[in-house]
C-alpha positions in Angstrom: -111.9 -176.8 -75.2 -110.6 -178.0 -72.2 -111.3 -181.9 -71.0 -111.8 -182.9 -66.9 -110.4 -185.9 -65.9 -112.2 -188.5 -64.3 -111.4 -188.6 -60.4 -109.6 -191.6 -60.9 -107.0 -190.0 -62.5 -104.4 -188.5 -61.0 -100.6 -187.6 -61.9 -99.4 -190.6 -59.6 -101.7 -193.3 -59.7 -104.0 -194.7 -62.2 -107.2 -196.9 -61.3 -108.8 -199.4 -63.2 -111.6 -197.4 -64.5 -109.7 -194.2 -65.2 -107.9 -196.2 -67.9 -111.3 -197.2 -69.3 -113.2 -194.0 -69.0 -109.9 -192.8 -71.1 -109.7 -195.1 -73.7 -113.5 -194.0 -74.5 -111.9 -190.1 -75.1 -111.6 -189.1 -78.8 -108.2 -187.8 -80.4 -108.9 -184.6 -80.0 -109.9 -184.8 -76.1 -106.3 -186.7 -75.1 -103.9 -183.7 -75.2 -105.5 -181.8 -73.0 -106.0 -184.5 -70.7 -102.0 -185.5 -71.3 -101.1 -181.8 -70.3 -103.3 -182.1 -67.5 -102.0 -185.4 -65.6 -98.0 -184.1 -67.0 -96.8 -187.6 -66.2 -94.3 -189.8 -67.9 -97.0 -192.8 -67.8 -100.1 -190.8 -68.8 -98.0 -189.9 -72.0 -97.2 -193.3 -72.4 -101.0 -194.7 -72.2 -101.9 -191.4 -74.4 -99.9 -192.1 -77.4 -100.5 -195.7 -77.1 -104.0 -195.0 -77.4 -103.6 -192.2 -80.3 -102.1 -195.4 -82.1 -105.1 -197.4 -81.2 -103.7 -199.9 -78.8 -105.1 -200.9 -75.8 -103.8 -199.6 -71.8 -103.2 -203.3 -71.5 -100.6 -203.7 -74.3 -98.5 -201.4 -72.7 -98.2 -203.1 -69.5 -99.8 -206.4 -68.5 -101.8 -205.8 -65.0 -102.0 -208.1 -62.5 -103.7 -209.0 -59.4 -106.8 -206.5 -58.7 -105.9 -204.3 -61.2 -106.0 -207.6 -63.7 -109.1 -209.4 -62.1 -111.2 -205.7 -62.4 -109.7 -205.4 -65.9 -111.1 -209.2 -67.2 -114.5 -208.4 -65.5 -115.2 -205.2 -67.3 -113.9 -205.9 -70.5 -113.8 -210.1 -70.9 -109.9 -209.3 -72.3 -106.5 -209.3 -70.4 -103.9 -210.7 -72.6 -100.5 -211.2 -70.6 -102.6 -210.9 -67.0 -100.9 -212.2 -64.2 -103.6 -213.9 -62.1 -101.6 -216.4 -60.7 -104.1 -217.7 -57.9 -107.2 -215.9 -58.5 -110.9 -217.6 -57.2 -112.9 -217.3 -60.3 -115.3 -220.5 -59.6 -118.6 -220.1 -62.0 -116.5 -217.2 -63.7 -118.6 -215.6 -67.3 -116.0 -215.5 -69.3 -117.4 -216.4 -73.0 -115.0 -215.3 -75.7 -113.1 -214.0 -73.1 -109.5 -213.0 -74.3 -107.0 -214.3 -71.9 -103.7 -215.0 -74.2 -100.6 -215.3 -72.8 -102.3 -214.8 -69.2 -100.4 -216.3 -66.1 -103.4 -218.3 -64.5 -100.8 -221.2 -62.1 -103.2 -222.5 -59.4 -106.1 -220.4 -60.4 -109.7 -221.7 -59.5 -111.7 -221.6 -62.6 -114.4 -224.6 -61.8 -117.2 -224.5 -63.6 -116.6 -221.3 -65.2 -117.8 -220.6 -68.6 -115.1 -220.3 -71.1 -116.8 -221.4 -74.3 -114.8 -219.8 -77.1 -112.4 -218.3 -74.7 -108.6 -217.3 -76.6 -106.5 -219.2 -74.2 -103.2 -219.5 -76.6 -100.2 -219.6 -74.6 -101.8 -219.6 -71.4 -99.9 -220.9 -68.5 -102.6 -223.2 -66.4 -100.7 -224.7 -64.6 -101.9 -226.6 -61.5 -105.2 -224.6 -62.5 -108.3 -226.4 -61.5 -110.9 -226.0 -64.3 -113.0 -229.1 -63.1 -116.7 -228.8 -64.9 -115.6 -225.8 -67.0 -116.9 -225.4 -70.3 -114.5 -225.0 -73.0 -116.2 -225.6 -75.8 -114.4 -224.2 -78.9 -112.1 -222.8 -76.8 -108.3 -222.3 -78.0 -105.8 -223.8 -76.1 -103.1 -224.3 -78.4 -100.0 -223.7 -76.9 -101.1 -223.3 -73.8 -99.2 -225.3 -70.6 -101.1 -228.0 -68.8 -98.8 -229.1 -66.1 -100.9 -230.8 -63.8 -103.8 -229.0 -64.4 -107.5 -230.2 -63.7 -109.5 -230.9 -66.5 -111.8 -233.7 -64.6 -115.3 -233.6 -66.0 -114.4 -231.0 -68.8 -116.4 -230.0 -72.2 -114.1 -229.4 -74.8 -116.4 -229.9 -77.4 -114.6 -228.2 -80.7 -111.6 -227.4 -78.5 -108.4 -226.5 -80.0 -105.5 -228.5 -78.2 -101.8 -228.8 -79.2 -101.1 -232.7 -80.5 -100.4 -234.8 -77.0 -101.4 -231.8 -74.8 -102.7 -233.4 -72.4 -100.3 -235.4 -71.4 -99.6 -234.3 -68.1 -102.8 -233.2 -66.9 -106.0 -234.6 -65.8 -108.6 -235.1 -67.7 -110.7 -238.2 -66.3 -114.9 -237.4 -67.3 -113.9 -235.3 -69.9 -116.0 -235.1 -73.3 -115.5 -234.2 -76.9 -111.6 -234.4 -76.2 -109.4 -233.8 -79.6 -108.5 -237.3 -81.0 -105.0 -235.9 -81.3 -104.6 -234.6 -78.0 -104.3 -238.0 -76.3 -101.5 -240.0 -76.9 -101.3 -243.8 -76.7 -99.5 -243.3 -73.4 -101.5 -241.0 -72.0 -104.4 -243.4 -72.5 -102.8 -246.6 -71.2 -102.1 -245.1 -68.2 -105.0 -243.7 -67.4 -106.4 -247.3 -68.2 -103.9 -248.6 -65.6 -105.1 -245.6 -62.7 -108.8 -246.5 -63.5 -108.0 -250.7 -63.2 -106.1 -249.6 -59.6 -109.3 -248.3 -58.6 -110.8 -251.5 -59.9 -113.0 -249.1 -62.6 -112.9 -252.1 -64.7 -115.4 -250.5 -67.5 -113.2 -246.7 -67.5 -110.3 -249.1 -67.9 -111.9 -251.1 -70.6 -112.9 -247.7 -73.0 -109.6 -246.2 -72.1 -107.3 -249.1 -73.2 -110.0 -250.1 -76.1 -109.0 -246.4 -77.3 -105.0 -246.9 -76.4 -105.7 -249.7 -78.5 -106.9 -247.7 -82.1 -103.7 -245.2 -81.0 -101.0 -248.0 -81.1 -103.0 -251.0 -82.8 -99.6 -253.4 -82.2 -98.8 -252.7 -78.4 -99.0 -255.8 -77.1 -99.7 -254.9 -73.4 -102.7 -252.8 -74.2 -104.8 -255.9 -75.7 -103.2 -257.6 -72.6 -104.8 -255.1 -70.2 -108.1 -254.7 -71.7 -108.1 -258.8 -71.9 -108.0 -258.1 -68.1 -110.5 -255.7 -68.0 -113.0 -258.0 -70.1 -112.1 -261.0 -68.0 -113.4 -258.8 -64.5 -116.6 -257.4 -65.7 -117.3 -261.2 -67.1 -117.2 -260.5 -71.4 -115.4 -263.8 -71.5 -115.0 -264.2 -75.2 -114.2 -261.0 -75.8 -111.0 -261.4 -73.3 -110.1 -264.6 -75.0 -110.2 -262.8 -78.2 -107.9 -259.8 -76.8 -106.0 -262.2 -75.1 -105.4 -264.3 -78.1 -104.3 -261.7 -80.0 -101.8 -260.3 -77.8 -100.0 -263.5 -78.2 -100.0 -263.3 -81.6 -98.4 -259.3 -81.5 -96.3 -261.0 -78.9 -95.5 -264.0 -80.9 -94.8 -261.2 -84.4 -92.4 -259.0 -81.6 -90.5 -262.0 -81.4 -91.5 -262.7 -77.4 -91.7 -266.6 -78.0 -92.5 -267.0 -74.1 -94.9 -264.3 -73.6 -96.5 -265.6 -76.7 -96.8 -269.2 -74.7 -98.1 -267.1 -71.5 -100.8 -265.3 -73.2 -102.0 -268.6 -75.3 -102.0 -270.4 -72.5 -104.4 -267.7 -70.6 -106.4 -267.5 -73.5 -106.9 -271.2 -73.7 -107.5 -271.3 -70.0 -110.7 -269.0 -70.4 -111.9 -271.0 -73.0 -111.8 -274.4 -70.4 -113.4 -272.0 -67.6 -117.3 -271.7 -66.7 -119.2 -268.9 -65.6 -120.3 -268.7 -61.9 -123.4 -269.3 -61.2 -125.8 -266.7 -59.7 -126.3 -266.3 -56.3 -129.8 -267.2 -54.8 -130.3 -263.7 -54.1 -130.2 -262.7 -57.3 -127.3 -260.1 -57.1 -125.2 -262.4 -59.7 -121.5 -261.8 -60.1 -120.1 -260.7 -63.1 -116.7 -262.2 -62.6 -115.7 -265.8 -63.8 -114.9 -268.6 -61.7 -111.2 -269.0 -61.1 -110.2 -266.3 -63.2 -108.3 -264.4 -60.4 -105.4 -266.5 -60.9 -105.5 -265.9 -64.7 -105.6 -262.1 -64.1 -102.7 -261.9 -61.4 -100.3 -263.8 -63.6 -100.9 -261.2 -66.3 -101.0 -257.9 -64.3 -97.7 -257.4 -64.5 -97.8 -257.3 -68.2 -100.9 -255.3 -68.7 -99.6 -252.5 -65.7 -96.9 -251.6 -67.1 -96.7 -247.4 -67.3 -95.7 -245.9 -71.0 -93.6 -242.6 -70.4 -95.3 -239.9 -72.6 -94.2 -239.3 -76.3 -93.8 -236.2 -75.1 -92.7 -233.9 -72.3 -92.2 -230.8 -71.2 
């Protein structure tokens, strides 16, 4: 019995769909078809699929070819789709290892359990994606926007994210944030004059690195601005004390001296229309003095 081809077969191009409609023939249906096309490729994709692999082991598509192949079948390992506009993108469980994916738009797609290992997303924006229980382990963040993220149960590499953004995200890996990834972003959010982001993200810079002195120092800062006066004197006070331990006899003095300067100050008194200020009276000075300290940039632990 002989076996037609599909149309989109021919013996010097192959489409999309005439790899699919093939891989669906039985053993006994490819010879003919192999005899049929009498191309060096069609052999190729024949035997490779008498040994049960898939068209795209044997060469990884890319552009079209790639974006029509992860549509159809939610798998294209090794894909080049550098670039590619997959915003709001269904692509649960979607098998994408080892794809090429630099600069692609994949905003609020759905990538829950997606098998992203060894990825390269680089400069890919994946703003309000879900990734929940997604794996991302070895995969390359360079740059790559992960504002406003779900990565609830996410797999992630230890310090992975060291070099991309992640501002808004939620259920982040405790391990994939190191202490100087979280400092800094403290130090971004305080330029912005976020003073509760900052507070969280040096407060968790803080359980990374418990003796870093300039992390109590910044989030002393951060306590003093949104008015938690006590709890920067205790931050504050502290600091000097790491300070003090380090062997930093006159940042100790500094830092006591701040402390102590809280304790002497008074909180402002609301304003008659009833707005209120959180800040404390006079406590600018206190604050500028220790900026410096509490600024300061960490390189990462680790780079690329």
């Amino acid at each position: 019995m002989t076996t037609s081809l599909p149309k989109s077969m021919t013996a010097t191009g192959w489409q999309p769909e005439a790899i699919r409609q093939l891989s669906r023939h039985s053993v006994e249906q490819i010879t003919p078809a192999v005899h049929a096309m009498g191309s060096r490729l069609a052999i190729s994709v024949a035997i490779g699929l008498w040994a049960g692999l898939s068209p795209a082991s044997i060469a990884a598509p890319r552009g079209d070819q790639a974006l029509i192949q992860l549509l159809q079948t939610q798998a294209c390992r090794g894909c080049r789709l550098a670039d590619v506009d997959l915003v709001h993108a269904q692509l649960r469980d979607a098998d994408l290892e080892n794809a090429k994916l630099q600069r692609a738009n994949l905003s609020q797609a759905q990538l829950d359990g997606a098998n992203l290992r060894n990825a390269d997303l680089s400069f890919t924006s994946l703003q309000g994606a879900s990734l929940r229980g997604a794996d991302l382990r070895g995969s390359r963040l360079v740059g790559t926007d992960l504002r406003d993220v779900d990565l609830t149960g996410a797999q992630l590499d230890v310090n992975a994210l060291e070099e991309a953004h992640w501002s808004g995200s939620k259920g982040l890996p405790a391990n994939a944030q190191s202490h100087a990834a979280l400092h800094n972003a403290g130090v971004t959010a305080a330029e912005d004059e976020r003073w509760g982001h900052a507070e969280r993200l040096f407060g968790l810079a803080i359980r990374k690195e418990p003796e870093m002195t300039q992390s109590w120092v910044a989030r002393g800062i951060s306590r003093e601005k949104l008015g938690k006066r006590q709890l920067a004197i205790q931050d504050l006070t502290y600091a000097s004390l790491l300070a003090s331990k380090a062997g930093e006899a006159s940042l100790a003095l500094q830092l006591s001296s701040a402390a102590k300067g809280l304790e002497d100050k008074k909180p402002e008194q609301r304003k008659s229309n009833g707005a209120g200020s959180a800040l404390l009276n006079g406590l600018v000075s206190t604050s500028q003095a220790l900026l410096p300290i509490a600024m300061k940039l960490f390189l990462p632990a680790v780079g690329f």
